[in-house]
N, C-alpha and C positions, 0 to 999 in steps of 0.2 A: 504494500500500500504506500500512499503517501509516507512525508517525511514527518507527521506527528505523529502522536501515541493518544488515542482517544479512550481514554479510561471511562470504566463506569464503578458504581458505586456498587459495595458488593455490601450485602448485612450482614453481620457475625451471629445476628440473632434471629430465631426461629420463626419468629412472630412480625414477622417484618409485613407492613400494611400496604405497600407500593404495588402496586399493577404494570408498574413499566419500568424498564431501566432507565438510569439516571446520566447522561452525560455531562462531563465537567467541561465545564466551557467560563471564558471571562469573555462579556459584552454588555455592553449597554441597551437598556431598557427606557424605553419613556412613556410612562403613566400617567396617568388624572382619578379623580374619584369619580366615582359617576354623577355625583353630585356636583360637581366644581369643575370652571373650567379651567385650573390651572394645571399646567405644563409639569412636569417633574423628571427627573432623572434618577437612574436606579441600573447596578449593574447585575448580570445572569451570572450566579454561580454555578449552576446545572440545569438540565435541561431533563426533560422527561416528557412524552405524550398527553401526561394528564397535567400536566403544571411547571412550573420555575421556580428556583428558590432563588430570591433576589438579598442584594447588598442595599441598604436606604439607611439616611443619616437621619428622615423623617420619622416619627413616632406616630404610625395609625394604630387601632384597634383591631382584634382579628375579626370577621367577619365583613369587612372594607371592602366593597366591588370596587374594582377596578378596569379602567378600559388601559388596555396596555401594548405598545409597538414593541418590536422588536427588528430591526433590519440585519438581513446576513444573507451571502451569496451564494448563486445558486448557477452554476456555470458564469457566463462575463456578466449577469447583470445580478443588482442589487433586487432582489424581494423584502415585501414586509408581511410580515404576521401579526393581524390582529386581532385579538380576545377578548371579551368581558373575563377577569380574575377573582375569585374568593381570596382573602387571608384567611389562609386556614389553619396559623401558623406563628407563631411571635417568638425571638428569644435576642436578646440585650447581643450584641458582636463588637467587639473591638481586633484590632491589626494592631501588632507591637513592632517596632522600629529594631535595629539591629542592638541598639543597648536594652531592647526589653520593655521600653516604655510605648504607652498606648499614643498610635499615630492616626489612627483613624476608630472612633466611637460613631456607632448606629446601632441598625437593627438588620438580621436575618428575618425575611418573610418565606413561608411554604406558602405559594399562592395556586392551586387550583382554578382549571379552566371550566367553567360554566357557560360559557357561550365560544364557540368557534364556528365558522362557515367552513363549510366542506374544502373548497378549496384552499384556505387558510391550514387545516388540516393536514392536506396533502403536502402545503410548503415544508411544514413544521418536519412531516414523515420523512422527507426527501433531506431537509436541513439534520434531520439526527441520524438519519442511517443510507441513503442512498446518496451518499457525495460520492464524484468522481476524483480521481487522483489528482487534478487540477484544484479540484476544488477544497481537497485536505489541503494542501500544498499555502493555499492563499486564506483559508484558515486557521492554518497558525500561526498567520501574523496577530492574528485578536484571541488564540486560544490558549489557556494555560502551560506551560510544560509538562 
């Protein structure tokens, strides 16, 4: 395959509640409430069929719909994927600096999909598991190691 390593998340525990495998990806996300129309940013720490677990500095509640983009390539052109989201999900996240000290404070959200269009769907399929080796290749400029 391509020149990345697309890991997924494996459970050590029996009881594990996921229905779909999880791919580790770093990329930005852009949300609103459904209620509000303002703009926000938010990045994908993994990715899955039935939802994202996103990085936000913002403090919602769980149960927050959200209408949420996501852009990522799909051979030369740019696609976007869009969703109504549930938080289904809350837990406090900080990032420590090379001395140990907290460099970034937010939140981890588990956000389930409640609304997606079919074709939307299809992108998502094709974006987690049907990329061509061009397409790993220009992936992991935005994907983790």
């Amino acid at each position: 395959m391509g020149g990345i390593e697309e890991k997924m998340e494996e459970s050590l525990d029996s009881n594990e509640r996921r229905r779909y495998p999880r791919v580790l990806i770093h990329m930005p996300l852009e949300y609103q409430d459904t209620g509000n129309s303002s703009l926000r940013g938010a990045m994908v720490v993994n990715a899955g069929e039935g939802g994202f677990l996103i990085e936000s500095t913002r403090d919602m509640p769980v149960d927050t719909k959200l209408n949420i983009t996501l852009l990522f390539p799909i051979g030369f052109e740019l696609a976007d994927f869009k969703a109504v989201a549930q938080i289904v999900r809350k837990e406090p996240y900080s990032r420590k600096n090379s001395e140990g000290y907290p460099s970034w404070e937010g939140y981890r959200y588990g956000l389930e999909f409640i609304k997606v269009l079919e074709e939307d769907r299809w992108k998502l399929n094709l974006f987690l598991g049907g990329r061509s080796e061009y397409e790993e290749t220009f992936l992991g400029l935005f994907c983790q190691p």
